[in-house]
PAFITOR-741481 format. One record per residue (C-alpha): residue number from 1; residue in one letter; chain; x negated, y negated, z. Coordinates in Angstrom, 2 decimals. Layout:
// PAFITOR-741481
    n  res  chain     east    north       up
  NUM    A      A        X        Y        Z
...
END
This chain:
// PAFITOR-741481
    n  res  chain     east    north       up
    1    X      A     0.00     0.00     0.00
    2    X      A    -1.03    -3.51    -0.73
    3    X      A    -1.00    -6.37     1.95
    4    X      A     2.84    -7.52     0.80
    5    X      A     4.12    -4.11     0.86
    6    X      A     2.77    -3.66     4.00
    7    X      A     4.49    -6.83     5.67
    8    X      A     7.79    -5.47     4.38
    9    X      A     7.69    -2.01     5.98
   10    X      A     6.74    -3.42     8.95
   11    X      A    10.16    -6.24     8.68
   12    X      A    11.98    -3.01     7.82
   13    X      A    10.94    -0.96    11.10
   14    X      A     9.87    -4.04    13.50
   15    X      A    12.94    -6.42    12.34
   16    X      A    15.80    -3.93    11.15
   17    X      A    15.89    -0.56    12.78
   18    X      A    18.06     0.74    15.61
   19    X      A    16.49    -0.26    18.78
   20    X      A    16.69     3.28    20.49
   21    X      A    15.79     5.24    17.66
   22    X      A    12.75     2.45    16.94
   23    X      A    11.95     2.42    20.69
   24    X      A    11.60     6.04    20.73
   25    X      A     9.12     5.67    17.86
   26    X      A     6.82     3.20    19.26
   27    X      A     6.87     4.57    22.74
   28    X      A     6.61     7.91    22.41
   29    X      A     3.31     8.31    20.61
   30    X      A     1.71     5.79    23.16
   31    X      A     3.74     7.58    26.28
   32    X      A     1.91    10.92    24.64
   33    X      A    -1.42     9.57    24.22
   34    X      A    -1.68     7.11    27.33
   35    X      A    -0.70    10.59    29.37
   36    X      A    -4.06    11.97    28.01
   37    X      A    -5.40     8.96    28.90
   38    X      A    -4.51     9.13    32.08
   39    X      A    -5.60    12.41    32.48
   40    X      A    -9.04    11.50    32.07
   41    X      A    -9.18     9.55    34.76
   42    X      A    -8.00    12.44    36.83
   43    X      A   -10.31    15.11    34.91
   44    X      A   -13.26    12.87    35.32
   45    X      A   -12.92    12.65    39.42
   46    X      A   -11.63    16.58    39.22
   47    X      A   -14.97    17.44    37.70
   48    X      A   -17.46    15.39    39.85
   49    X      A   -15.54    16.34    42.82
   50    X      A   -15.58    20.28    41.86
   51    X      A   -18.96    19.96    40.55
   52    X      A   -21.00    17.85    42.48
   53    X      A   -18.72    17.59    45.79
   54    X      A   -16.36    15.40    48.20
   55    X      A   -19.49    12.87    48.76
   56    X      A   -19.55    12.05    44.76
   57    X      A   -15.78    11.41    44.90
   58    X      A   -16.43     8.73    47.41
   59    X      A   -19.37     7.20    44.70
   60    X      A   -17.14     7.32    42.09
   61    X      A   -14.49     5.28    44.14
   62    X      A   -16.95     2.56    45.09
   63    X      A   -17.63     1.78    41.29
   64    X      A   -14.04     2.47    39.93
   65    X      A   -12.72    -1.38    40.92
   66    X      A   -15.77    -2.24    38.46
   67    X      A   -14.57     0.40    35.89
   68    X      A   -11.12    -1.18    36.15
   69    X      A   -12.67    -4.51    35.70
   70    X      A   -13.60    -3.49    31.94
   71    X      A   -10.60    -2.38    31.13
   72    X      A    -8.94    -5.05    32.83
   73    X      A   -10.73    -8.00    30.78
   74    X      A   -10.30    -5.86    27.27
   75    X      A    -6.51    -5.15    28.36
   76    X      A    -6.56    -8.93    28.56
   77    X      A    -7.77    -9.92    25.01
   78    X      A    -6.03    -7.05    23.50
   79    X      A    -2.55    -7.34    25.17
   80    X      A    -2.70   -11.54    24.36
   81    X      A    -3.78   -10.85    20.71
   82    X      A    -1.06    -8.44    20.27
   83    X      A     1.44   -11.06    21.55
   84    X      A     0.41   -13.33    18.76
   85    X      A     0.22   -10.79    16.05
   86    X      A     3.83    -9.33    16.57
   87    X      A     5.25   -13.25    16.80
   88    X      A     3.19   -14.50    13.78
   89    X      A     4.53   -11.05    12.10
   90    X      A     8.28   -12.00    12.99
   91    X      A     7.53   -15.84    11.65
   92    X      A     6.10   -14.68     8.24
   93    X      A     2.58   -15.96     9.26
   94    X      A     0.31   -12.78     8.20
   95    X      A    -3.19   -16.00     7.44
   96    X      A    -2.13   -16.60    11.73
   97    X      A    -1.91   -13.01    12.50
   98    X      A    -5.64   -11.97    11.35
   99    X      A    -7.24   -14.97    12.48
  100    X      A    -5.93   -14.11    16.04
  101    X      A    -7.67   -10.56    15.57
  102    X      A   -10.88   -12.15    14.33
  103    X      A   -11.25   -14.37    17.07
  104    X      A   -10.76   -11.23    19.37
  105    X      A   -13.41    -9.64    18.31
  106    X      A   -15.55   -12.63    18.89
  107    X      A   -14.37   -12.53    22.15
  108    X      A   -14.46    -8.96    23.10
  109    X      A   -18.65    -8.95    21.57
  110    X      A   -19.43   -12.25    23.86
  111    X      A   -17.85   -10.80    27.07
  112    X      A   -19.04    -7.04    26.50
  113    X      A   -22.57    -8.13    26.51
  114    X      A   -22.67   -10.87    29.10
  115    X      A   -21.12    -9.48    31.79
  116    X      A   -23.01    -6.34    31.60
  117    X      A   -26.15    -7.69    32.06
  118    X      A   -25.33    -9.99    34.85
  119    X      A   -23.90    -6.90    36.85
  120    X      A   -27.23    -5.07    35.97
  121    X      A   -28.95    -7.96    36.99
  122    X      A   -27.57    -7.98    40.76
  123    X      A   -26.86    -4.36    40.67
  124    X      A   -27.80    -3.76    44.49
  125    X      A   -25.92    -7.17    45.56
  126    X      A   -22.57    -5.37    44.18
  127    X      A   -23.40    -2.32    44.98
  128    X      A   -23.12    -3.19    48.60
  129    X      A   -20.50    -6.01    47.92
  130    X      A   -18.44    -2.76    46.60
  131    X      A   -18.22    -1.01    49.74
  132    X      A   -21.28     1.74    49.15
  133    X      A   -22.60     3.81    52.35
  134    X      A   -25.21     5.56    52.71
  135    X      A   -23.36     8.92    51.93
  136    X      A   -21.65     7.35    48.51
  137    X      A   -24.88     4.90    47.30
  138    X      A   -26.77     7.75    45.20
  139    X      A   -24.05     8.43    43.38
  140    X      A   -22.55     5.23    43.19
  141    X      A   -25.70     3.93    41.50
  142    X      A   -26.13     7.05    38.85
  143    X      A   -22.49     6.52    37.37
  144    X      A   -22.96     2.38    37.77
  145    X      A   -26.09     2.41    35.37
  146    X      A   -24.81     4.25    33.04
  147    X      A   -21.04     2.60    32.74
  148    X      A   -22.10    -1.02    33.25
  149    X      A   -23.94    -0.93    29.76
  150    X      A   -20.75     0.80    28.03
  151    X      A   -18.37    -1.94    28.32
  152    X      A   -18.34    -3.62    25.10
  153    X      A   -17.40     0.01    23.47
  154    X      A   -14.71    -0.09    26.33
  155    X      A   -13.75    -4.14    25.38
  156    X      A   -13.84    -2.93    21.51
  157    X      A   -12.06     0.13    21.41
  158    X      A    -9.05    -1.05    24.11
  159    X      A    -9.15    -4.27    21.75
  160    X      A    -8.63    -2.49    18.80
  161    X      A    -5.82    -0.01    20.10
  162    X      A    -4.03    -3.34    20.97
  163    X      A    -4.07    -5.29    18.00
  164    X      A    -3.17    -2.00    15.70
  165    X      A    -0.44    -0.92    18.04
  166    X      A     1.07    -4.77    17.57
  167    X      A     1.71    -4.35    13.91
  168    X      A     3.42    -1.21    14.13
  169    X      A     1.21     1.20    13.58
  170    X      A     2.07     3.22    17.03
  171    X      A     0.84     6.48    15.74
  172    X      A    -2.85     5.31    15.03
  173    X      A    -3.09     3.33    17.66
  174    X      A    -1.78     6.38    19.75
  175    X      A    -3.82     8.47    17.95
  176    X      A    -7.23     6.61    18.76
  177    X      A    -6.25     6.89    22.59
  178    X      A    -5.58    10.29    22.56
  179    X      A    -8.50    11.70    20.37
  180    X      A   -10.97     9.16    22.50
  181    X      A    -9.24    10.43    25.92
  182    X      A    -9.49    14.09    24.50
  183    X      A   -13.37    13.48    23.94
  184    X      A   -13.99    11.53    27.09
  185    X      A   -12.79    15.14    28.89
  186    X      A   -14.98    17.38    26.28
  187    X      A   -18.17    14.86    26.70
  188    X      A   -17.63    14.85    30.58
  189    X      A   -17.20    18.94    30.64
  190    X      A   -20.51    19.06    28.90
  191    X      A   -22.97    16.54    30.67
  192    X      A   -21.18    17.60    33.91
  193    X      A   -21.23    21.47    33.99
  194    X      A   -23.28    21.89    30.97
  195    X      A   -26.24    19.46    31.32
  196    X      A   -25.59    19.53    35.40
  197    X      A   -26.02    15.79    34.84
  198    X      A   -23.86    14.84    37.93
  199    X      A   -21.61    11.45    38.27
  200    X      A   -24.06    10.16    35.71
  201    X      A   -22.79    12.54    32.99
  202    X      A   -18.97    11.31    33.46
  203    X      A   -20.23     7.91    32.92
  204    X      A   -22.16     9.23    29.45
  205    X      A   -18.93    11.46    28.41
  206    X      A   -17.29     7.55    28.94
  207    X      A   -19.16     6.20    27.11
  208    X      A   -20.36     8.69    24.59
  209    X      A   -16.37     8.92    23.60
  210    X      A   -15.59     5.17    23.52
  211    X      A   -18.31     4.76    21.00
  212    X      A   -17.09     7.14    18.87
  213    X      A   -13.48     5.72    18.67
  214    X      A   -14.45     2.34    18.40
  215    X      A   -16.12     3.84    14.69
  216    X      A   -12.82     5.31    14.12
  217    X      A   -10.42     2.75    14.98
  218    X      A   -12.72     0.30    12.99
  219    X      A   -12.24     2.10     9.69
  220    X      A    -8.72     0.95     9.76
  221    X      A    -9.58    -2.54     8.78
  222    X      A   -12.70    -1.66     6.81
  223    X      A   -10.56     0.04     4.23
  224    X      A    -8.04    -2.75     4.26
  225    X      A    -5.15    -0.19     5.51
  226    X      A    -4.01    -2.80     8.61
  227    X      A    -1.43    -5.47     7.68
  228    X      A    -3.78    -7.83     9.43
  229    X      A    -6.79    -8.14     6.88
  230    X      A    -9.87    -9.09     8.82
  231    X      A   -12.45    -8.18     5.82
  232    X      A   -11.97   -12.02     4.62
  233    X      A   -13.46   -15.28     5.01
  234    X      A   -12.56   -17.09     8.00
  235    X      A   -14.88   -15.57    10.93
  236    X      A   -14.75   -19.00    12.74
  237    X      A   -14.58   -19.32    16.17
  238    X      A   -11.30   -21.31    17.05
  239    X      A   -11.10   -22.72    20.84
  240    X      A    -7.43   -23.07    20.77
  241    X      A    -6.57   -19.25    19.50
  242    X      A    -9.50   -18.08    22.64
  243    X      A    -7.33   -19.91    25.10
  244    X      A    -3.99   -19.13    23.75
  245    X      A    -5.06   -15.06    23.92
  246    X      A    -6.68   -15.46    27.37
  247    X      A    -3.38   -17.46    28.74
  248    X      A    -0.83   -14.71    27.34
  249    X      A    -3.34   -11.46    28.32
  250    X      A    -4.08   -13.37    31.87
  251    X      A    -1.61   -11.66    33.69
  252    X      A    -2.73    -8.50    32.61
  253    X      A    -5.96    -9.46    33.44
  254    X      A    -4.90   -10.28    36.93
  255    X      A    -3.03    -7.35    37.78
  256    X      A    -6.39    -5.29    37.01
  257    X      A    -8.25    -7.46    39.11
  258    X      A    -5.92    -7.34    41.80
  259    X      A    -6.38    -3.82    41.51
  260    X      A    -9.89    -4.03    41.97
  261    X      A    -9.73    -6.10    44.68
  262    X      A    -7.13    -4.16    46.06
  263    X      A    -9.36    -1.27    45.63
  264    X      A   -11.98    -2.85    47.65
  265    X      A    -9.77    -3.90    50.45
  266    X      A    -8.70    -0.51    50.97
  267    X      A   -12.33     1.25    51.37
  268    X      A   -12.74    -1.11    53.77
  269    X      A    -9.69    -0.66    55.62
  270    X      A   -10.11     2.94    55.51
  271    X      A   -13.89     2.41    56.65
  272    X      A   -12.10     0.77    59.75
  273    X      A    -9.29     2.97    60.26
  274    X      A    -9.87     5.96    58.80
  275    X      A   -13.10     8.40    57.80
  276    X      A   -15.10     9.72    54.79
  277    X      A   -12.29    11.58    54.24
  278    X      A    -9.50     9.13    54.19
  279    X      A   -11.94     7.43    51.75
  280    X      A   -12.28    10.67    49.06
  281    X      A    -8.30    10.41    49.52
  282    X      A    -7.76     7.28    48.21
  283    X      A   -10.62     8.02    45.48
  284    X      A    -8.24    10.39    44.04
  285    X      A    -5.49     8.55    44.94
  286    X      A    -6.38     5.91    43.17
  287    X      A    -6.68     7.81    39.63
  288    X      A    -3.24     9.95    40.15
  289    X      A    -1.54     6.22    40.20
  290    X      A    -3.42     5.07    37.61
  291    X      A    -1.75     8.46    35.83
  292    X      A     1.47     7.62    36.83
  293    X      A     1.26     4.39    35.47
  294    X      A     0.23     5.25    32.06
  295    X      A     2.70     6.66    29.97
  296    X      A     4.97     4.02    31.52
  297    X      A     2.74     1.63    30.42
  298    X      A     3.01     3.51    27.16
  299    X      A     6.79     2.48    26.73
  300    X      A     6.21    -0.96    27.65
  301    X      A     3.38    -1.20    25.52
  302    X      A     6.24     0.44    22.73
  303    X      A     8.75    -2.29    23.72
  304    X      A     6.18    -5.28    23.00
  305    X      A     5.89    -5.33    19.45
  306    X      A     9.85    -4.77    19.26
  307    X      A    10.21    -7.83    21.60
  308    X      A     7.66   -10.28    20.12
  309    X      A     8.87    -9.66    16.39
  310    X      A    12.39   -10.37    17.41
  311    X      A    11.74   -13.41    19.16
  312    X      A     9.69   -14.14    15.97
  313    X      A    12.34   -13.80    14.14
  314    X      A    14.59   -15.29    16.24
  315    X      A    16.64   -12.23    17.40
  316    X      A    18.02   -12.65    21.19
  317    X      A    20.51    -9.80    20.89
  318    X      A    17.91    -7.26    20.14
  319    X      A    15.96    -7.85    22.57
  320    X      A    18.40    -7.62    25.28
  321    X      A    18.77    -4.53    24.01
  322    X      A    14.99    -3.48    23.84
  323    X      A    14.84    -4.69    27.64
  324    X      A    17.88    -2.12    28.43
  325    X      A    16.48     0.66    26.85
  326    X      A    13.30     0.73    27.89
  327    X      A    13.72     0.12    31.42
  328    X      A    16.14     3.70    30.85
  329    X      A    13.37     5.62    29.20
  330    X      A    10.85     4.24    32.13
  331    X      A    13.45     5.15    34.82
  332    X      A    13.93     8.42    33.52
  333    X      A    10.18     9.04    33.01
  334    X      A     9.35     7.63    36.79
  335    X      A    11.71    10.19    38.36
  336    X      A    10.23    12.91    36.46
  337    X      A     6.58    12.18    37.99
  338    X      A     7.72    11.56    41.36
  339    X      A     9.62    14.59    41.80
  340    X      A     6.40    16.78    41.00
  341    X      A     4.39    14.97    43.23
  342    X      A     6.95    15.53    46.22
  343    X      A     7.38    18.90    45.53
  344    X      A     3.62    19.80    45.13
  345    X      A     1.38    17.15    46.97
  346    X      A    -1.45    19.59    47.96
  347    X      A    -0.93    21.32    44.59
  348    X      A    -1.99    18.41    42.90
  349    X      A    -4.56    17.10    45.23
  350    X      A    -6.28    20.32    45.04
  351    X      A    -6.77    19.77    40.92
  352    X      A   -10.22    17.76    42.29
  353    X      A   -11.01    19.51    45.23
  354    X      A   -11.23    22.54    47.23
  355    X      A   -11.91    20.51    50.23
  356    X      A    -9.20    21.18    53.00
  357    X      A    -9.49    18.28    54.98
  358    X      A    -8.89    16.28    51.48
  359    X      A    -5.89    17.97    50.31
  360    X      A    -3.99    18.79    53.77
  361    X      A    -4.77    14.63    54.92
  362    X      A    -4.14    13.45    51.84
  363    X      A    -0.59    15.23    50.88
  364    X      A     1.40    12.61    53.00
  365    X      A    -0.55     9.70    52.32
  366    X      A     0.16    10.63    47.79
  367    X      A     3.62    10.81    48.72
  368    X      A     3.98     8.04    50.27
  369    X      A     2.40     5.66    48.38
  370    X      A     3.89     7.27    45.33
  371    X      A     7.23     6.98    46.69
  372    X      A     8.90     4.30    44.44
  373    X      A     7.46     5.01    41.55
  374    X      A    10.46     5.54    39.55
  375    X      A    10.25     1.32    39.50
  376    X      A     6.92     0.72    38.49
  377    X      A     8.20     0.72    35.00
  378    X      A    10.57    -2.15    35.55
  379    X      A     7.56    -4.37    36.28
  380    X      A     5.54    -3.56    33.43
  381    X      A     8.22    -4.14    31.29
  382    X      A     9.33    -7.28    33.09
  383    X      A     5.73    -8.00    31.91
  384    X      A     5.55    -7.66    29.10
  385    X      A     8.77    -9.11    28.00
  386    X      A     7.36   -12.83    29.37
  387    X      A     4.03   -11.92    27.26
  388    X      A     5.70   -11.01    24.18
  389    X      A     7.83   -14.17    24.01
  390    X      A     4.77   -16.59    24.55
  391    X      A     5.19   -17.36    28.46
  392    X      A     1.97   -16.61    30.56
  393    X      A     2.81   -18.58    33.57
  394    X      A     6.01   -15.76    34.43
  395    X      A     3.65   -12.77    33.12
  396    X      A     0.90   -13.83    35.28
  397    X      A     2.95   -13.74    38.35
  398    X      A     4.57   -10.26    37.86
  399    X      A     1.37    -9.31    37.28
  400    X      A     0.27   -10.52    40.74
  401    X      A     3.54    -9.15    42.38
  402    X      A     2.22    -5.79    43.00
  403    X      A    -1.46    -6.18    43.48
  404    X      A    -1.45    -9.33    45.44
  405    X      A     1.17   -11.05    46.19
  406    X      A     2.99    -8.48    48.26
  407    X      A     0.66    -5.61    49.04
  408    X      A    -2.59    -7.65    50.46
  409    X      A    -0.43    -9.27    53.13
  410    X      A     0.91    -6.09    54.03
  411    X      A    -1.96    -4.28    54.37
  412    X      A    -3.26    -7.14    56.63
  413    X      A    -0.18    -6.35    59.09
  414    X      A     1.22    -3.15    58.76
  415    X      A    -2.43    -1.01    60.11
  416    X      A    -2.51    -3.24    63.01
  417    X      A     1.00    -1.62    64.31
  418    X      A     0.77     1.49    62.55
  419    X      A    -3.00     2.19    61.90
  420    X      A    -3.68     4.47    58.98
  421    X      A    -0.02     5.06    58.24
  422    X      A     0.35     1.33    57.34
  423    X      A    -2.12     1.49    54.80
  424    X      A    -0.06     4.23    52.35
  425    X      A     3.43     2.59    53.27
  426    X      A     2.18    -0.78    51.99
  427    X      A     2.53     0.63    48.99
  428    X      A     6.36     1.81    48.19
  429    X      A     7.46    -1.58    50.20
  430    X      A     5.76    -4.19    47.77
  431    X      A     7.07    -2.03    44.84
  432    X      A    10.34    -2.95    45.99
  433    X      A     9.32    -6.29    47.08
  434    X      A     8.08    -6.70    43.20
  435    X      A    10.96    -5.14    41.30
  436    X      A    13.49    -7.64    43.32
  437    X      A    11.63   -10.54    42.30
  438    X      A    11.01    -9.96    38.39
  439    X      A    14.48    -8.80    38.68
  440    X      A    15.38   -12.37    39.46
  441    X      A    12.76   -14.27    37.22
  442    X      A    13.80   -11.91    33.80
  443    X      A    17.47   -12.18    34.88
  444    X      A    16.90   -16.08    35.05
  445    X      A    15.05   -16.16    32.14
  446    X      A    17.21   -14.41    29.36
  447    X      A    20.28   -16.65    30.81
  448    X      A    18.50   -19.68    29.82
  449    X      A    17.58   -18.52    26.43
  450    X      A    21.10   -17.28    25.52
  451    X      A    22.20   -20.55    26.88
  452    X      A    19.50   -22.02    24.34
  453    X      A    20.54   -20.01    21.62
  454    X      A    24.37   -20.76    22.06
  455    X      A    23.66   -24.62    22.00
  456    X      A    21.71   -24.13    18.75
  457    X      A    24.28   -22.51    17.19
  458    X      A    27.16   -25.45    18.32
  459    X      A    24.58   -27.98    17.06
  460    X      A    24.62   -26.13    13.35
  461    X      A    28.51   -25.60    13.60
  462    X      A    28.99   -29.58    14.36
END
């Protein structure tokens, strides 16, 4: 297909088809393949902990925020690029589209080589900023020097998955995620148990498999298949695109770092209230909500495009409906995790260790903090509605609902009347906490644009 022919499928599917049966389309590949995903991040802490032992499971916790940092600043160019592609789509404005994935890349290659060296610069400094101990540091330091240096592949590839996903192309984009996730657990089963490499060879099965889907994904463009051409003229650097991605991928940006932070706050909490142990716990912890949260992610990430092309294109009505359905297919999809996890807690503890003392602790502590779980779909999606339509300010503070705004005050009361306890039922109370309030701001939101729309309409009638 040539460019134009291109831009009219994508009016056809994006524009034009049922929103259920489109919905299902978009979501499911990226449900399928951020599952897979998601299981890497369990399959990576199942093998170090199986392989190497509890202790490593504690090193691999106290670099994890830092891990989630990389993902969290390429989630943020590639979510905010993806909110201009889909609009610019909608509005007819292909020239807009590719210059917004242009300047991404820009962006993504500055960041992915800066920040890299500056952490390998002060590595000890963070190291101990991070929460290591003397038990965790060895390990801590052998996945750290080898993940640090792998984060522009991670900015490039998450970049890439973003921007393809935004112009319709679900299946590729789902397709990269998968075969990358599907390497990341071949690489990490081979320097791990093969090579005996340690927490050092899950970072280079990371890193090994991000490379190698960043080559993939990049053919895409290089043989002119993508509806957004980037083989042109025009590799300028434009201020006011940079700004515009970081304001609408911000909140995204934000809720990673809050998770970071988060992550931080609760090693040290569980340094002061809790043991080694209690640690490991949340180390795996940690990853099985990260799992959770992915293939709902997945059908938010579905729901975008439909969103930002319709309000593109001017289309209220559809995207009332997009909001309806997938907040359903989220529900649905939340109830069907948490009812595993309460019915087998040690069963799925036990997938990355055959430590006791981690899976008979830790069985109470994953279902409680995985209690509500069925709702952390309405956030994302309350999300990513607000970054789809252009509006970073109400994004931004969803995204700081969970991570921050609710849970970080909680965990500063709730220990000191219920100790360790407190800490895991902070977690199900500002999920509820969060839902209630982007409740309230999408609620308020969507009356003011029908209101909006309705006055446009008497203005053309008169």
């Amino acid at each position: 297909m040539n460019k134009k022919q291109n831009n009219a499928a994508a009016d056809r599917m994006l524009g034009k088809a049922p929103v259920p049966k489109l919905l299902l389309k978009m979501a499911v590949p990226m449900v399928i393949a951020m599952v897979v995903n998601g299981l890497y991040y369990l399959v990576d802490a199942a093998f170090v902990g199986l392989a190497v032992g509890a202790s490593a499971l504690g090193g691999l916790a106290v670099v994890f925020p830092l891990q989630m940092l990389a993902v969290a600043l390429a989630t943020m160019i590639g979510v905010g690029t993806s909110s201009i592609i889909s609009r610019r789509m909608g509005a007819g404005d292909s020239a807009g589209a590719s210059a917004a994935v242009k300047n991404a890349i820009m962006y993504a290659g500055i960041l992915g080589v800066i920040i890299p060296v500056l952490l390998i610069l002060f590595k000890p400094a963070v190291l101990g900023f991070m929460g290591a101990s003397a038990s965790t540091i060895a390990d801590a330091d052998a996945y750290y020097s080898v993940i640090i240096p792998g984060f522009l592949l991670i900015f490039l590839s998450f970049l890439e998955v973003n921007t393809i996903r935004a112009e319709g192309n679900a299946k590729l984009a789902a397709f990269g995620m998968f075969f990358g996730s599907v390497l990341n657990i071949g690489f990490d089963a081979l320097f791990i148990f093969v090579f005996k490499m340690g927490t050092a060879g899950a970072a280079w099965g990371t890193v090994t498999a991000r490379l190698i889907t960043t080559i993939l994904l990049t053919r895409y463009y290089v043989v002119k298949k993508s509806t957004v051409g980037i083989m042109t003229r025009g590799w300028k650097p434009n201020g006011r695109l940079i700004r515009e991605i970081s304001m609408l991928g911000i909140g995204s940006l934000f809720n990673q770092l809050g998770f970071a932070v988060l992550a931080v706050v609760m090693n040290l909490l569980l340094g002061k209230y809790g043991t080694d142990t209690d640690m490991a716990v949340f180390g795996v912890i940690a990853r099985i909500l990260v799992f959770v949260t992915m293939p709902l992610m997945g059908v938010a990430q579905g729901f975008q495009p439909i969103v930002g092309y319709s309000h593109g294109a001017g289309d209220p009505g559809r995207i009332k409906q997009a909001i309806r359905t997938a907040y359903l297919y989220a529900f649905v999809l939340g109830l069907i995790m948490l009812a595993f996890i309460l019915v087998t807690p040690q069963g799925v503890l036990g997938l990355f260790t055959n430590d006791s003392a981690i899976i008979t602790g830790g069985a109470d502590a994953l279902r409680i903090s995985l209690m509500m779980t069925p709702l952390i779909g309405w956030q994302l999606i309350a999300y990513f509605y607000f970054m789809s339509v252009g509006r970073p300010l109400p994004s931004l503070v969803i995204a700081l609902f969970r991570q921050v705004i609710f849970i970080l005050p909680l965990l500063a009361v709730l220990p000191l009347f219920l100790g360790l306890g407190g800490v895991w039922i902070a977690y199900p109370i500002a999920d509820v906490l969060s839902v209630a309030a982007a409740t309230l701001m999408v609620v308020r939101a969507r009356r003011k644009a029908t209101a909006a729309v309705s006055t446009q309409l008497a203005e053309v009638i008169s």
